[in-house]
MARZAZA-210581 format. One record per residue (C-alpha): residue number from 0; y, x, z. Coordinates in nm, 2 decimals. Example, Ala and Ser with C-alpha at 12.3 -4.5 7.8 and 13.67 -1.06 7.14 Angstrom:
2
0|-0.45|1.23|0.78 $
1|-0.11|1.37|0.71 $
END
This chain:
416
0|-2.96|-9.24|5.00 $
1|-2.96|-9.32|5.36 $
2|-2.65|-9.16|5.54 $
3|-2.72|-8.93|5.81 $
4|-2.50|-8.92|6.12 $
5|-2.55|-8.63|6.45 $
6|-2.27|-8.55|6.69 $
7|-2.47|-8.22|6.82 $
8|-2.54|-7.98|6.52 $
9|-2.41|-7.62|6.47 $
10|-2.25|-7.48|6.22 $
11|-2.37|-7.09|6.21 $
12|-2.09|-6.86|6.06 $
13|-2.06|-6.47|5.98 $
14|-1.92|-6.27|6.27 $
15|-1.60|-6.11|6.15 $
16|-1.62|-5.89|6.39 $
17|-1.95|-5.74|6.28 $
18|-1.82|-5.82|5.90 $
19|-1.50|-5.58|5.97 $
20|-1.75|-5.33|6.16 $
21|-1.97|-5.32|5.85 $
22|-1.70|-5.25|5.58 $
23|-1.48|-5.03|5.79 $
24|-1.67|-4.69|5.67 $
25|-1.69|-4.83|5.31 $
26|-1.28|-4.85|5.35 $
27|-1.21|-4.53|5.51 $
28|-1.45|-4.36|5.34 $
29|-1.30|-4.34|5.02 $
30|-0.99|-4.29|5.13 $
31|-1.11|-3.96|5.34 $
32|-1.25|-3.86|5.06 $
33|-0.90|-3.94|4.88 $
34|-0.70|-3.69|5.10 $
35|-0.98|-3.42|5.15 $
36|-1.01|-3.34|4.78 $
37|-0.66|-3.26|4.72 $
38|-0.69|-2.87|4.91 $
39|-1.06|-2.83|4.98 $
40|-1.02|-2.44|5.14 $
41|-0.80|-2.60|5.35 $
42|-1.04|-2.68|5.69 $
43|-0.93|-2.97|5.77 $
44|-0.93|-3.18|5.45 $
45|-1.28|-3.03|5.36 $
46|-1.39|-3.21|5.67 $
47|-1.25|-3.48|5.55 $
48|-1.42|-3.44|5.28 $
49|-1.74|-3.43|5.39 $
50|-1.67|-3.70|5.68 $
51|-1.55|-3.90|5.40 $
52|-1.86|-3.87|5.17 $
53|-2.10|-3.95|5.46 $
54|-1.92|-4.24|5.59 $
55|-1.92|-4.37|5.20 $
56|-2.26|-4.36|5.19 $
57|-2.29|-4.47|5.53 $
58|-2.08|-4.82|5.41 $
59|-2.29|-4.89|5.12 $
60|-2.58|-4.91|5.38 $
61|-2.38|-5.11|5.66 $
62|-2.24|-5.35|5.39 $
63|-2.53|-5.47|5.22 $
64|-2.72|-5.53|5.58 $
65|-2.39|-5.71|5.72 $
66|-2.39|-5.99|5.40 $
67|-2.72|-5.98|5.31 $
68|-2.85|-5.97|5.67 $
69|-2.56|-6.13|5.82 $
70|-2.66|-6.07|6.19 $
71|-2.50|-6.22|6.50 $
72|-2.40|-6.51|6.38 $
73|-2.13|-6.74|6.55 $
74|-2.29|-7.12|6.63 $
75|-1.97|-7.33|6.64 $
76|-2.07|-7.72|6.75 $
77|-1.95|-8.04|6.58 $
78|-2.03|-8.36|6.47 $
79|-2.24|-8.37|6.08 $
80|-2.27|-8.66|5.88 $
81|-2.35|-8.66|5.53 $
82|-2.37|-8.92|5.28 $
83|-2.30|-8.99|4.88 $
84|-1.95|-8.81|4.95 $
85|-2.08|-8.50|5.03 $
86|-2.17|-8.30|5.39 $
87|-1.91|-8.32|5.64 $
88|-1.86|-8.09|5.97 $
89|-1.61|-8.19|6.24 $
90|-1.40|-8.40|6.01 $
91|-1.40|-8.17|5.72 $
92|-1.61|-8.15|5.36 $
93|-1.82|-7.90|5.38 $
94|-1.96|-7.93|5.02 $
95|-2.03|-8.23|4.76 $
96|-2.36|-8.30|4.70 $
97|-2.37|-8.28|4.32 $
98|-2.26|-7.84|4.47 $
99|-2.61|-7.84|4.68 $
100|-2.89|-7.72|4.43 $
101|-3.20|-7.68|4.72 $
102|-3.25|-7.70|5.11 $
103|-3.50|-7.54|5.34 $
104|-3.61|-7.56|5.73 $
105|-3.59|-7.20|5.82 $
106|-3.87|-7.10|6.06 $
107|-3.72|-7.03|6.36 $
108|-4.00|-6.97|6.63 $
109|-3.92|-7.06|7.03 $
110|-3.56|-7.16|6.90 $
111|-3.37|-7.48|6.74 $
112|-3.45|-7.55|6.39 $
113|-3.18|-7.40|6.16 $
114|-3.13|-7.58|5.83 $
115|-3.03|-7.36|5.53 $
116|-2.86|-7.51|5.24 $
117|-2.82|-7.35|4.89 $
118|-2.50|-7.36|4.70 $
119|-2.44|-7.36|4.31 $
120|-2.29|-6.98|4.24 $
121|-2.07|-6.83|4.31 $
122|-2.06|-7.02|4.65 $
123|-2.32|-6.89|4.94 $
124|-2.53|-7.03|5.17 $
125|-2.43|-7.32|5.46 $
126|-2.65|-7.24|5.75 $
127|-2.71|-7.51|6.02 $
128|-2.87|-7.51|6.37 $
129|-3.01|-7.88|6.48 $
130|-3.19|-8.07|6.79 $
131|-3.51|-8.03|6.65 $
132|-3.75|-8.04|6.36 $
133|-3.73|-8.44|6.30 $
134|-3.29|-8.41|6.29 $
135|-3.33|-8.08|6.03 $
136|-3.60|-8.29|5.79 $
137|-3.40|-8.67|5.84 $
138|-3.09|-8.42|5.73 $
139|-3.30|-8.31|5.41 $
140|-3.36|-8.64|5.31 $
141|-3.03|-8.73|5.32 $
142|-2.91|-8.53|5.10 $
143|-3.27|-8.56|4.89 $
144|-3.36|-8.18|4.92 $
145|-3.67|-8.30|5.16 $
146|-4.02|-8.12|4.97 $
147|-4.08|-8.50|4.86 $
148|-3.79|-8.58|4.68 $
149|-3.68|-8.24|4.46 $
150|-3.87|-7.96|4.34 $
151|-3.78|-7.61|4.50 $
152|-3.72|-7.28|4.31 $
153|-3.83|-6.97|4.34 $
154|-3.84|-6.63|4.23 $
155|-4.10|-6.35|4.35 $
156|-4.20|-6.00|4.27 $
157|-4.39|-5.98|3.93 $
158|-4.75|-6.08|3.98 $
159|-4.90|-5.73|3.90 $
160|-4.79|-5.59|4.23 $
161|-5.04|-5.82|4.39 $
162|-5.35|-5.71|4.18 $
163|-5.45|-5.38|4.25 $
164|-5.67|-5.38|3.88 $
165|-5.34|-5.35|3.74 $
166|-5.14|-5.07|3.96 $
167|-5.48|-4.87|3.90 $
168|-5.48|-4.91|3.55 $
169|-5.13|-4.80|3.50 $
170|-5.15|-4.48|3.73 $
171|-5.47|-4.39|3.52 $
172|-5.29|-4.44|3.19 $
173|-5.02|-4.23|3.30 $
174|-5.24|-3.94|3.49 $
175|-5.47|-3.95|3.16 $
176|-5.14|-3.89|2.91 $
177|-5.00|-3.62|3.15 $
178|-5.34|-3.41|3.15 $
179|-5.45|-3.48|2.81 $
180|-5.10|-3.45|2.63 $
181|-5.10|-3.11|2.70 $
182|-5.47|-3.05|2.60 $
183|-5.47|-3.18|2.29 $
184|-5.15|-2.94|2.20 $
185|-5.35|-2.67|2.33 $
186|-5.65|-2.77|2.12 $
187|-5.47|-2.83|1.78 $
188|-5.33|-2.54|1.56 $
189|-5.01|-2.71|1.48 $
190|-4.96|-2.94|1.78 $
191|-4.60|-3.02|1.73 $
192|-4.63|-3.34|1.55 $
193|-4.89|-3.44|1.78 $
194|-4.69|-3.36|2.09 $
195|-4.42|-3.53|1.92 $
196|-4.67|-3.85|1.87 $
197|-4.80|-3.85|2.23 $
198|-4.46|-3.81|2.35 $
199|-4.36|-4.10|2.23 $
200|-4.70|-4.28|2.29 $
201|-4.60|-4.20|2.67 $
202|-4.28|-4.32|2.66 $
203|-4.36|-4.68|2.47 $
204|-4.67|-4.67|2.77 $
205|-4.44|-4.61|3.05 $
206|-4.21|-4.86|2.93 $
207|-4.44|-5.17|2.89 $
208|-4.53|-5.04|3.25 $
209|-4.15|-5.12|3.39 $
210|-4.15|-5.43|3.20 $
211|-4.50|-5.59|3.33 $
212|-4.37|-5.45|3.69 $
213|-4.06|-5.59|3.68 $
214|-4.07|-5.92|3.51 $
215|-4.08|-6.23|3.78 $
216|-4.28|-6.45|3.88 $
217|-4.11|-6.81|3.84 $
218|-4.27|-7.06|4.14 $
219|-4.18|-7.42|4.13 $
220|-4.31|-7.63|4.43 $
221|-4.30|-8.01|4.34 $
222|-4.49|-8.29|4.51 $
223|-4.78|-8.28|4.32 $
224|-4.86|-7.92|4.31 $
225|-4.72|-7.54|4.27 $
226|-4.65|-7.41|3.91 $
227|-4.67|-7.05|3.86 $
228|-4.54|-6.90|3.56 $
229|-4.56|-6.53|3.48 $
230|-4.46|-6.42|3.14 $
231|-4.65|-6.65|2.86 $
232|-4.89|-6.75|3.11 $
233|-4.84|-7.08|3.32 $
234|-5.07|-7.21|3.61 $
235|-5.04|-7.51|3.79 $
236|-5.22|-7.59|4.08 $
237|-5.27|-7.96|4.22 $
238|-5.25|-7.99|4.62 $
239|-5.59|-8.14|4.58 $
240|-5.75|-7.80|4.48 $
241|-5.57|-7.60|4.75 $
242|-5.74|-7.50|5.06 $
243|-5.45|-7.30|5.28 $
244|-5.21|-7.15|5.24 $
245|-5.03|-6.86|5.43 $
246|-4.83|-6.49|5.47 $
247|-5.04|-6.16|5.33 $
248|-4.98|-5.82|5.39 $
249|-4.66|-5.65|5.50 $
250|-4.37|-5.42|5.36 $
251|-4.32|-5.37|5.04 $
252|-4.71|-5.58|4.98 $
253|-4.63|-5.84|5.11 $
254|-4.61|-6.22|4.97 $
255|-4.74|-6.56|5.02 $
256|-5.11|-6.65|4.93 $
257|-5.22|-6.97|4.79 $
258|-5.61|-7.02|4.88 $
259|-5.83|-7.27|4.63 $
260|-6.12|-7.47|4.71 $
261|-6.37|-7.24|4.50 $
262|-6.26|-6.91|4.72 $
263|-5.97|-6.75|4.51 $
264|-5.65|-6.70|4.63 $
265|-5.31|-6.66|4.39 $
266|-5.14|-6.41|4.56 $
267|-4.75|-6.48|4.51 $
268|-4.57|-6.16|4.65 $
269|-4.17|-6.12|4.71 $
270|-3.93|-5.96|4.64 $
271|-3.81|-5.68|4.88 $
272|-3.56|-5.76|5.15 $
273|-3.34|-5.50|5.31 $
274|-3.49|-5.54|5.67 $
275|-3.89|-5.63|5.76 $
276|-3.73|-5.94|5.95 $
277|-3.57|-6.05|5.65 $
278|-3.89|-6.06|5.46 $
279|-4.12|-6.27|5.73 $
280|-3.82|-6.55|5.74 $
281|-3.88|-6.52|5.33 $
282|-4.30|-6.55|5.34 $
283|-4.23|-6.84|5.65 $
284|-3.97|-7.03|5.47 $
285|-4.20|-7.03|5.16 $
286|-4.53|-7.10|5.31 $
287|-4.37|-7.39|5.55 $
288|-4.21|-7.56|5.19 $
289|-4.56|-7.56|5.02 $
290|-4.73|-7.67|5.33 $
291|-4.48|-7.95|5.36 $
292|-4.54|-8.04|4.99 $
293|-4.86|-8.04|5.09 $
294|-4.86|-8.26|5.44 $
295|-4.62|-8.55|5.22 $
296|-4.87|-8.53|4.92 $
297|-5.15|-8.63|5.18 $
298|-4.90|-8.92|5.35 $
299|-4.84|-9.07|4.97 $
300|-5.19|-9.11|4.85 $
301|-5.24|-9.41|4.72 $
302|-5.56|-9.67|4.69 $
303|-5.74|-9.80|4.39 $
304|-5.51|-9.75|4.06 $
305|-5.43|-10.03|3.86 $
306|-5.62|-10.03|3.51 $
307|-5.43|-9.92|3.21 $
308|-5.50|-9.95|2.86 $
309|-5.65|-9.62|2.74 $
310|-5.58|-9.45|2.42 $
311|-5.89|-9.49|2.26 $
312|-5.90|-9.53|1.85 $
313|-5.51|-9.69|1.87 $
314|-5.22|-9.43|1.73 $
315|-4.97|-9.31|2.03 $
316|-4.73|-9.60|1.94 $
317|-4.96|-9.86|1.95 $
318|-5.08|-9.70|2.30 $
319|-4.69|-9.75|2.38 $
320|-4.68|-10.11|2.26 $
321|-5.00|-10.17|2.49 $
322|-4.85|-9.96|2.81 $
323|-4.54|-10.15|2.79 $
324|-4.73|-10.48|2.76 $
325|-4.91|-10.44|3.08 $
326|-4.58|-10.37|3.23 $
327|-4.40|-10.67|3.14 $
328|-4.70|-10.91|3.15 $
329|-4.73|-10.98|2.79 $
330|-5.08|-10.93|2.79 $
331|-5.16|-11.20|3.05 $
332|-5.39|-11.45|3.00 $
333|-5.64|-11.65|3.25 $
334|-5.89|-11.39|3.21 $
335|-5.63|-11.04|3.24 $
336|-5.39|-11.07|3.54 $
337|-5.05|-10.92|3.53 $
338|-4.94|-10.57|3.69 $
339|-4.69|-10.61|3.96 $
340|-4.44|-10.34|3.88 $
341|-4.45|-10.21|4.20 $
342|-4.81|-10.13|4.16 $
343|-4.74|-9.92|3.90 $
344|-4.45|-9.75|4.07 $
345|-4.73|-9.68|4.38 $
346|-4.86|-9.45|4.09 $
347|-4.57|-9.32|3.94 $
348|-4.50|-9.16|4.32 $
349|-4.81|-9.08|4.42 $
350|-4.83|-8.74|4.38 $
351|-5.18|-8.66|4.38 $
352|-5.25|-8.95|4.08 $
353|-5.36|-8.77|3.79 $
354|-5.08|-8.65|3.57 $
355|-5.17|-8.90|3.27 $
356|-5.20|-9.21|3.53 $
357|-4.90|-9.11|3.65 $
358|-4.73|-9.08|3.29 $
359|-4.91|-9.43|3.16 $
360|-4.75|-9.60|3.43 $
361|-4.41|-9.46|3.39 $
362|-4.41|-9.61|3.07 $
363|-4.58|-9.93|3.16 $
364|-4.31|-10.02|3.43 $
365|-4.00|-9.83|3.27 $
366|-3.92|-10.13|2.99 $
367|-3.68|-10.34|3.13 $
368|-3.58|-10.21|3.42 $
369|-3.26|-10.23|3.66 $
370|-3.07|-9.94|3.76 $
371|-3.27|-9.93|4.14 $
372|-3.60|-9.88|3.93 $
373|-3.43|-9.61|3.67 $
374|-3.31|-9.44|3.99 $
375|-3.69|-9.45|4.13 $
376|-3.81|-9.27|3.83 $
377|-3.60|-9.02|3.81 $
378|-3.63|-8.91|4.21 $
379|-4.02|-8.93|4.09 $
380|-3.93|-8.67|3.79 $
381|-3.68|-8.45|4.01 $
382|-3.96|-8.40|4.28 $
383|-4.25|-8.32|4.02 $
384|-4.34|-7.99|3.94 $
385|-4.54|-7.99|3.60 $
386|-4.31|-8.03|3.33 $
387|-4.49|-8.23|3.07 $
388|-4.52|-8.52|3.36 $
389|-4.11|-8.42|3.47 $
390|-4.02|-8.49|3.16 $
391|-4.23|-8.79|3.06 $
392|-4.11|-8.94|3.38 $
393|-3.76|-8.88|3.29 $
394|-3.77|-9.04|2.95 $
395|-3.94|-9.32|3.07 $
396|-3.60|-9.38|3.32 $
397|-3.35|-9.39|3.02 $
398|-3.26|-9.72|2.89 $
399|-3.29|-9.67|2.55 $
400|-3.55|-9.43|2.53 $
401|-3.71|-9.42|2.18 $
402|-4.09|-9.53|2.14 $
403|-4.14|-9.16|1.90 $
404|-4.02|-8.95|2.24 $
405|-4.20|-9.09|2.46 $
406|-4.53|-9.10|2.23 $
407|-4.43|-8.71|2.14 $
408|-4.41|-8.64|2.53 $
409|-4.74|-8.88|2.59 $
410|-4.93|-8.65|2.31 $
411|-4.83|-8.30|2.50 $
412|-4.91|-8.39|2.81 $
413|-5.27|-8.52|2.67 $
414|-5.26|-8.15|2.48 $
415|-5.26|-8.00|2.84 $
END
């Protein structure tokens, strides 16, 4: 990786001032509460205990907005540099790199770029203001969290919230088995085991409801695409086939929408933040990843791909044998030329190569190589979204990769 040195960044910590302000009624509420219930007729401890019970419940509000929120933050300046021994601020570590799991540019309209880095748990957050957007991206890549070098991580509201079909459908259900429940009882001259059965056809309704509502949406955004997966059901769509993508709707409806070429539109909506500002810097930081994703997939496309051998009649290990062939040049003759392996690597990180060009090369260039190509397969696997090609592009990067997995992983992908 290449280092990445700036003597004017900012380091943006939580006010302890506000932090103290925040969790002072959540201290001395209890504890009012504490010494008023000891003689409530007396007047002034059942003020207290009533101060205390307000200013409890005041503290769970003020708490949550202070860490989740964490407003007014304190910028303190310094020198960064980071490098393969981890992030460094004004002469001390701020974390390893194997601790850092993803990195984003926060939108930050009219101000300086601020750089947020994500921490393995338990750890939080490191928050970072730089020059401009060039220093926060260079920073990225530096510590290979930039959109073309890992895939990003997300988690978002189930997707039945975004389809109306579905929240009608429920309510119906539900209205139906409260007005009908009652009729059939009324209609039926012993109704108590059929009360009994619709009571419990109601309950086993409303709780497949809470289920499909509450079950997540998983969102992977790789350099080749976005892959949505929401219960058994996976969808992955190629930067190729997207149109635009932007914010929808506000509140509690609101998300990010990913617009195809024939018209249709995946809504993806969030999860709830406490505050309405909270959840535009969530629908901005997720639009600006995929449309990143998007702007390097356009800057990687490469020319004409070289020809592979194809499957055709031969059995996946003879398709290995061949693949690998090309690769090394044991095929060559005065009528086929040789690959150049970095031809094929041109297709192993061109993101917008079709997934089984993408694969056949991997395993065309991967026998025989040193540990600089290894290392460029797997930054191609870590930054691709689909898993099939992830994890074809990984095996293909091990040394002593059997020819069975990769022919087992060749066959799946083909499957898909």
């Amino acid at each position: 990786m290449a280092p990445f040195e700036s003597s004017e960044v900012w380091l943006l910590r939580r006010n302890r001032l506000v932090l103290a302000a925040g969790l002072c009624p959540l201290v001395l509420g209890p504890a009012a509460l504490m010494w008023g219930a000891h003689d409530i007729a007396d007047v002034r401890q059942a003020v207290a205990l009533v101060v205390g019970l307000i200013a409890s419940l005041s503290g769970v509000v003020t708490s949550l907005y202070v860490i989740r929120a964490n407003p007014l933050r304190v910028a303190m300046p310094g020198a960064l540099s980071a490098s393969e021994e981890g992030l460094h601020f004004a002469g001390r570590r701020l974390a390893r790199l194997r601790d850092l799991r993803a990195g984003f540019v926060v939108p930050t309209w009219g101000k300086p770029p601020r750089v947020r880095l994500e921490r393995r748990w338990p750890r939080g957050p490191i928050e970072l203001r730089t020059r401009d957007d060039a220093e926060a991206h260079a920073l990225l890549q530096a510590l290979g969290l930039d959109a073309s070098q890992v895939v990003a991580d997300f988690t978002f509201a189930s997707r039945a919230r975004a389809d109306a079909r579905v929240t009608a459908v429920g309510w119906t259900l539900l209205v139906l088995w409260l007005v009908g429940a009652p009729i059939l009882g009324s209609a039926l001259a012993d109704p108590a085991i059929w009360l009994v059965l619709a009571v419990l056809a109601g309950v086993g309704l409303l709780i497949v409801w809470l289920v499909v509502m509450a079950l997540p949406t998983r969102v992977a955004v790789g350099s080749d695409g976005v892959l949505v997966s929401w219960f058994w059901r996976r969808r992955f769509l190629r930067y190729a086939d997207v149109r635009t993508v932007r914010p929808y709707g506000s509140g509690s409806e609101q998300g990010v929408g990913v617009w195809t070429g024939d018209g249709r539109v995946v809504k993806l909506p969030i999860k709830a933040q406490l505050t309405q500002a909270l959840n535009d810097q969530q629908t901005d930081l997720i639009t600006q990843r995929i449309q990143q994703a998007i702007a390097g997939h356009a800057q990687r496309r490469s020319g004409t791909a070289p020809r592979l051998p194809e499957p055709g009649g031969r059995s996946p290990i003879a398709w290995i044998r061949a693949l690998r062939a090309v690769g090394s040049g044991a095929n060559a003759d005065h009528r086929t030329a040789p690959i150049a392996a970095e031809e094929l690597f041109r297709v192993v990180e061109d993101p917008g190569a079709e997934p089984l060009a993408r694969a056949s090369a991997a395993v065309a260039v991967g026998g025989g190589l040193g540990a600089e190509g290894r290392s460029r397969l797997r930054i191609a696997a870590q930054a691709t979204a689909l898993p099939e090609v992830r994890r074809l592009l990984t095996l293909a990067a091990e040394e002593d990769v059997e020819e069975e997995q990769l022919a087992r992983a060749l066959q799946r992908l083909r499957a898909r």
